[in-house]
C-alpha positions in Angstrom: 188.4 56.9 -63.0 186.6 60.2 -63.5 183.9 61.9 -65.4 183.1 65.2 -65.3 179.6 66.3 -66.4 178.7 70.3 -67.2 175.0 70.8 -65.2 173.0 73.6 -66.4 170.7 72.8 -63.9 173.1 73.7 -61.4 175.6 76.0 -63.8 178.6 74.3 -63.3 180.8 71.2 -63.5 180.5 68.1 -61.5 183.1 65.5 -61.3 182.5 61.9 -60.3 185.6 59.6 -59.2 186.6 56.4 -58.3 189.4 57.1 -56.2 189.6 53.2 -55.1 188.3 50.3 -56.6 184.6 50.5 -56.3 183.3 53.5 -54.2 181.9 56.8 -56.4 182.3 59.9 -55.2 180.7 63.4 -56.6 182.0 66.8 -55.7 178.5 68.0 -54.9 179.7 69.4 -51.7 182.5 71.5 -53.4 185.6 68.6 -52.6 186.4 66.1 -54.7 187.4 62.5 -54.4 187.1 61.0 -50.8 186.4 64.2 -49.5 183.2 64.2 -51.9 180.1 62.5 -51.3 179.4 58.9 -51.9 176.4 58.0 -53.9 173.6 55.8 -53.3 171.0 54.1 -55.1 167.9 56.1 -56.4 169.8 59.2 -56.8 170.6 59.9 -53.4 173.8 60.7 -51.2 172.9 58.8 -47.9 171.7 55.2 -48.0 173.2 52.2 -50.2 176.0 53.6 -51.8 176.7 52.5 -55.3 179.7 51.3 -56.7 181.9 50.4 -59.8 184.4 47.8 -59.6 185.0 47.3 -63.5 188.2 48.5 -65.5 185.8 49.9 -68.2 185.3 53.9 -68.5 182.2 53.1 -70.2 180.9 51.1 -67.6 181.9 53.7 -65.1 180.1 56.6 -67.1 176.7 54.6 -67.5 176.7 53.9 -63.7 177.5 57.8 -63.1 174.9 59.1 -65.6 172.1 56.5 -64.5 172.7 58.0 -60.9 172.9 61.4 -61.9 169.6 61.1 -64.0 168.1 59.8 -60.8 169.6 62.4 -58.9 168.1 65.5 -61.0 164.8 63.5 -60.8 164.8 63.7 -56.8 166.2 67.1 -56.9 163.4 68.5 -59.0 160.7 66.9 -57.4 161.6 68.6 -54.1 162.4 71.4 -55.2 
């Protein structure tokens, strides 16, 4: 499963993936699948990692836009 999610916070695409059947990736780091970063709960990249073991791609988008929502949250308070 993938989504891909035009940031204008960060002017460009991001992809998230689901190369397996429950880990999500993000191509934060410039790579994408495995060699992307994991996410983890409250919008972070180390920690708990969250996952998605559904078949739905709706499912998968609401886990992946919660997190990302999260993520610009963190990002903009530190920065």
């Amino acid at each position: 499963m993938e989504l891909t999610i035009k940031s204008r916070k960060f002017n460009k695409e991001v992809t998230f993936s689901r190369p397996g059947s429950d880990y999500i990736y993000i191509d934060l780091n410039g790579q994408s699948g495995t060699l992307g970063q994991q996410i983890c709960r409250s919008g972070g990249l180390m920690g708990d990692t969250v996952g998605y073991s559904g078949d739905s791609q709706k499912g998968f988008e609401s886990v992946c836009r919660t997190w990302w929502k999260a993520y610009l949250a963190e990002y903009n308070e530190y920065n």
